[in-house]
C-alpha positions as YAML, in Angstrom:
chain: A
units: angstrom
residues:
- id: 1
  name: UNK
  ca: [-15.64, 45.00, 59.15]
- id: 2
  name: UNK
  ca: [-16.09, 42.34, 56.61]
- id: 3
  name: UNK
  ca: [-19.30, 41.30, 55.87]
- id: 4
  name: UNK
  ca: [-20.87, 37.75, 56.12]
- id: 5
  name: UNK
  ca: [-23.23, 38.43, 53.32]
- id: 6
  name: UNK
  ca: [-25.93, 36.46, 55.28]
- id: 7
  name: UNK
  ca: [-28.91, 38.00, 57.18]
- id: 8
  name: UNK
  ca: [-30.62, 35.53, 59.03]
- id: 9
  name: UNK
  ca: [-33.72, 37.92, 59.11]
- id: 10
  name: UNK
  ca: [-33.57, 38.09, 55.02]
- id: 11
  name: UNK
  ca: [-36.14, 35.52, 53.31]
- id: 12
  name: UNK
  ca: [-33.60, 35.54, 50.41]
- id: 13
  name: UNK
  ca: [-30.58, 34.41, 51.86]
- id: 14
  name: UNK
  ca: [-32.30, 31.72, 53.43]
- id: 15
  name: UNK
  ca: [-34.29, 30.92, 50.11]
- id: 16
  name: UNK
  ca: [-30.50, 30.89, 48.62]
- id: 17
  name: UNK
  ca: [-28.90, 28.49, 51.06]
- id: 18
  name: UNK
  ca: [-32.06, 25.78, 51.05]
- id: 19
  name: UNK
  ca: [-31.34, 26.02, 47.05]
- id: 20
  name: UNK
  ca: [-27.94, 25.89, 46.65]
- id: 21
  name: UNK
  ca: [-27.68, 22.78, 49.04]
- id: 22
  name: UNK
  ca: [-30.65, 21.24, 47.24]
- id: 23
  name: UNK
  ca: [-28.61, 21.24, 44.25]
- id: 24
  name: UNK
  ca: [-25.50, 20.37, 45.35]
- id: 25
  name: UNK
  ca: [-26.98, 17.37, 47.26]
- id: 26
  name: UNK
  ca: [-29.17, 16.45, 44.07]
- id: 27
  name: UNK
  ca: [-25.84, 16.07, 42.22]
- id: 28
  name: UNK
  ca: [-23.72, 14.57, 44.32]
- id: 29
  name: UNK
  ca: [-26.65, 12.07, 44.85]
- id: 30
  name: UNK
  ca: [-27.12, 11.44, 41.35]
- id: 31
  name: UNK
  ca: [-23.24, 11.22, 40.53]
- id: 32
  name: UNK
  ca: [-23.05, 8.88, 43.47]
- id: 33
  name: UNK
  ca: [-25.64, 6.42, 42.72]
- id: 34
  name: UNK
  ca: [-24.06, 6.16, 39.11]
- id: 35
  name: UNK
  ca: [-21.03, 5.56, 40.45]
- id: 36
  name: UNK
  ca: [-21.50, 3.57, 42.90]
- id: 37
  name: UNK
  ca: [-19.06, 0.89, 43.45]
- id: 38
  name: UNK
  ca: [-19.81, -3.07, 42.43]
- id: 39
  name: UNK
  ca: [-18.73, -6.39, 43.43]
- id: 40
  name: UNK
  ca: [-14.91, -5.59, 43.18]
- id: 41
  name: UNK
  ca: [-14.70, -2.65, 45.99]
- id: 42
  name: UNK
  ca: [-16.59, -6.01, 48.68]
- id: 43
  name: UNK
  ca: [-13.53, -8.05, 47.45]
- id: 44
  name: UNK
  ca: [-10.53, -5.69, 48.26]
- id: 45
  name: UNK
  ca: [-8.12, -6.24, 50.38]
- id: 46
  name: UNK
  ca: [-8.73, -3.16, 52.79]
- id: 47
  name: UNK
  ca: [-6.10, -1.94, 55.50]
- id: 48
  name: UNK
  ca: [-7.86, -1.91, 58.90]
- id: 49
  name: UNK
  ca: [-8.39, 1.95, 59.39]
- id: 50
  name: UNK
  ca: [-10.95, 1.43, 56.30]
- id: 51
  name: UNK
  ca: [-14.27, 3.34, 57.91]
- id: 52
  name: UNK
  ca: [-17.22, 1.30, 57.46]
- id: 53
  name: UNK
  ca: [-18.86, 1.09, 54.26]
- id: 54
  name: UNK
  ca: [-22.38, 2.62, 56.24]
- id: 55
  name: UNK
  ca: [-20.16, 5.55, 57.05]
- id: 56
  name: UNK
  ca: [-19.47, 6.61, 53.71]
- id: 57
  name: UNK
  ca: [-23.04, 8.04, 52.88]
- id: 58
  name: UNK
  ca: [-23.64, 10.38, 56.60]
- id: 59
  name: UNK
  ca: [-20.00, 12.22, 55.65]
- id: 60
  name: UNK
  ca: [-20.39, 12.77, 51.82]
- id: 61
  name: UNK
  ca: [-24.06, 14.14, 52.73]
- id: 62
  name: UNK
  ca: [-22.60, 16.33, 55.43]
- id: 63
  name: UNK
  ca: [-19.78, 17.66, 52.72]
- id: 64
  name: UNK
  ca: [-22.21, 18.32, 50.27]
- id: 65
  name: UNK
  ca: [-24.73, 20.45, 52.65]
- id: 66
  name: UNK
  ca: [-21.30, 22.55, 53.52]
- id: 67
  name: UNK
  ca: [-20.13, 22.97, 49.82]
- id: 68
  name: UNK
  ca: [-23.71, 23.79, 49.32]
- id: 69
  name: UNK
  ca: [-23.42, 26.65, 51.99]
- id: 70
  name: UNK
  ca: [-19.89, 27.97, 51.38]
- id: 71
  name: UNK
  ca: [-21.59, 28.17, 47.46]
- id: 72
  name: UNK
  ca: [-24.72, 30.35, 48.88]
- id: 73
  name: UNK
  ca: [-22.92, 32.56, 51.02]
- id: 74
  name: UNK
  ca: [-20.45, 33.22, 48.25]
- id: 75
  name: UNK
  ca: [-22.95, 34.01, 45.78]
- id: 76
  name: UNK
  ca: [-24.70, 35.96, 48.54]
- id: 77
  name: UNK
  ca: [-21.46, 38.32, 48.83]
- id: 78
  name: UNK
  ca: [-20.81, 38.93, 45.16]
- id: 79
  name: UNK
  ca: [-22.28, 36.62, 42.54]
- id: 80
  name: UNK
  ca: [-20.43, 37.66, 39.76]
- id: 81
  name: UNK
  ca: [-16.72, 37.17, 41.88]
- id: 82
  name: UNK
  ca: [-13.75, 35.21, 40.74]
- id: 83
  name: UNK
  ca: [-14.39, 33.52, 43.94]
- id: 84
  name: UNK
  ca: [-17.99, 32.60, 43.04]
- id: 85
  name: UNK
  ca: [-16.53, 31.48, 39.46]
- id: 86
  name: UNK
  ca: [-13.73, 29.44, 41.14]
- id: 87
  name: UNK
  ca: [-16.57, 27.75, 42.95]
- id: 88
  name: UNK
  ca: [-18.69, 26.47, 40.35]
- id: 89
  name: UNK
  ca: [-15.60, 25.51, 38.66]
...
């Protein structure tokens, strides 16, 4: 049986999770906000399946809560894995 390396009773692996998101989120805000994009991006010439610029901000947060999961639960398993090193990578 493989293991899911998460025990929703366990005050760690929730402690884990609620860090590991924090982070990621913190990051991607940060790298985000410093890269946000000026005057140019307004005047492209965008096909019309282009989402919404107001869409852009919901999805990235909801990527970076999963990466931020998918990092805990890795660690979780095995912290020192090739998979855990692949994901910090």
């Amino acid at each position: 049986m493989i293991s899911l390396a998460f025990d929703r009773r366990s005050r760690r692996s929730w402690i884990t999770i609620a860090a590991f998101v924090l982070v990621v989120v913190a990051v991607g805000g940060l790298i985000g906000v410093n890269t946000a994009p000026g005057a140019w991006y307004q005047g492209l010439n965008k096909p019309p399946f282009n989402p919404p610029n107001w869409l852009f901000g919901p999805v990235w947060f909801a990527l970076y809560v999963m990466v931020g999961i998918a990092g805990a639960r890795t660690f979780l398993r095995d912290p020192a894995s090739p998979q855990m090193l692949l994901w910090i990578l």
